[in-house]
N, C-alpha and C positions, 0 to 999 in steps of 0.2 A: 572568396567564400570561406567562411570560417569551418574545420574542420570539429571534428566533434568532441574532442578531447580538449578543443579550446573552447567550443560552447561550453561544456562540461563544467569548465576551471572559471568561466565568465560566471558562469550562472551560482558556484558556488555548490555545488555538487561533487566534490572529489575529497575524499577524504583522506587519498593517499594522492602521491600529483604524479603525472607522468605515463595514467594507465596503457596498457597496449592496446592494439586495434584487433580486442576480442569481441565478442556478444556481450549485448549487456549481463546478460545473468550470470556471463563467468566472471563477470567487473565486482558484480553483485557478491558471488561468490567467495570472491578473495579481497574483498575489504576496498576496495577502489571506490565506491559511492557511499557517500558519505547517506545516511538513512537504510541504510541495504543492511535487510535479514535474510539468512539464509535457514529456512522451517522445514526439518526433517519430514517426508511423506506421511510419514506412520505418527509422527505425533498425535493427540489428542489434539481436538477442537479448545478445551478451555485451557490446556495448555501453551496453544499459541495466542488466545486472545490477551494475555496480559501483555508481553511485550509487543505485541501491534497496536496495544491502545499505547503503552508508553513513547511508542517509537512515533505513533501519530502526534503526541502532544495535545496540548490544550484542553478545549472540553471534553475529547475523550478519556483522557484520566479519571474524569468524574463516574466514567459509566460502571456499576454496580453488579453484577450475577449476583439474583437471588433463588436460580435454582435451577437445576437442570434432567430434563427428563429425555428422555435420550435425544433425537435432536432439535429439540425444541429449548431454548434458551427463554427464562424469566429475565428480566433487567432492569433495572433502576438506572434512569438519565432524568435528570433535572427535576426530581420530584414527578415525573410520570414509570408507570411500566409499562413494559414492550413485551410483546412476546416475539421471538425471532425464530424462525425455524432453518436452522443450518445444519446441511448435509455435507462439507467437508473443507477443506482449508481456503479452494476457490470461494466457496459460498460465503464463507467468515467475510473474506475482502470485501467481496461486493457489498453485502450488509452492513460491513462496519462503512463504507465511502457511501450510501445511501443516507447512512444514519446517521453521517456525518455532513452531509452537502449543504447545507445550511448554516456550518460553523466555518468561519473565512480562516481562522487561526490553525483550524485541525491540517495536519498531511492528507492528504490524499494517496490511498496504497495503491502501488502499479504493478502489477503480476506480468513478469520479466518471464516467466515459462521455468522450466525443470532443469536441473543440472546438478550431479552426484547425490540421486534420491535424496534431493532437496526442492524443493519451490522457493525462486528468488523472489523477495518481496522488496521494493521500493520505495520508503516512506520521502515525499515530494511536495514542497509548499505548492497550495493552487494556484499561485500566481506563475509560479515557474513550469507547474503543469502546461499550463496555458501555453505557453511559447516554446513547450514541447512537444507538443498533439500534430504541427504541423509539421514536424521535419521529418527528411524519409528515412533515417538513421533510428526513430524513435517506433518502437513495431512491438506495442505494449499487448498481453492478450487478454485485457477485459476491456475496451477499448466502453462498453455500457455503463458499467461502476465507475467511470472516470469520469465518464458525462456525468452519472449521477452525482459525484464528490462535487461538480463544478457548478449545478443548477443547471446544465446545459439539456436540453432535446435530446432523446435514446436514438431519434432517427436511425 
């Protein structure tokens, strides 16, 4: 049985090699996962959406703010607008993996939970999503917006 820090280094997830056998979000935290942010509590909503779309990749770089009223978010993606209504850094993820489950190249953000008034976020190709949903080392807490990132059933 392959432990997790060689899953980890298999799957190409480590961005530093050798991590300890912490939590993911303190791995998160201190640079061990390669796509791992760490988004102070108190941040602003549109200050964390630029680097979770960068950090997602692909077509979400495209997506646009055209305005923002308090939390309700205008946006430009591929020549349509959305209107998004996000009420706080959880909600961003989930919205931004709904809005994204459809595009195979985007990351998929995994919300790792809270660690030094931070929320660890996760940015993680769907393919590798995929052959991580089942192991019990893997104890993601949107566990809905992951399905949604994959086209999978909310069940």
């Amino acid at each position: 049985m392959e432990s997790r820090g060689q899953t980890l280094e298999r799957l190409q997830l480590l961005a530093k090699p050798q991590p300890p056998e912490e939590p993911l979000r303190i791995l998160c935290h201190h640079g061990f996962l390669a796509g791992g942010l760490s988004i102070a509590l108190d941040v602003k909503i549109d200050e964390a959406l630029g680097p979770l779309l960068e950090t997602m990749g692909g077509a979400a770089q495209t997506l646009r703010v055209l305005d923002i009223r308090g939390k309700v978010f205008s946006i430009k993606l591929e020549a349509q607008q959305h209107e998004w209504e996000i009420d706080g850094l959880e909600s961003l993820v989930d919205t931004l993996n709904r809005g994204f489950g459809a595009s195979p190249e985007v990351k998929a953000l995994v919300l790792l939970g809270e660690w030094e008034d931070m929320i660890q976020v996760w940015a993680v190709p769907k393919p590798v999503l995929r052959q991580l949903l089942p192991l019990d080392w893997f104890r993601p807490s949107n566990p809905p917006g992951l399905k949604a990132a994959l086209g999978l059933p909310a069940s």
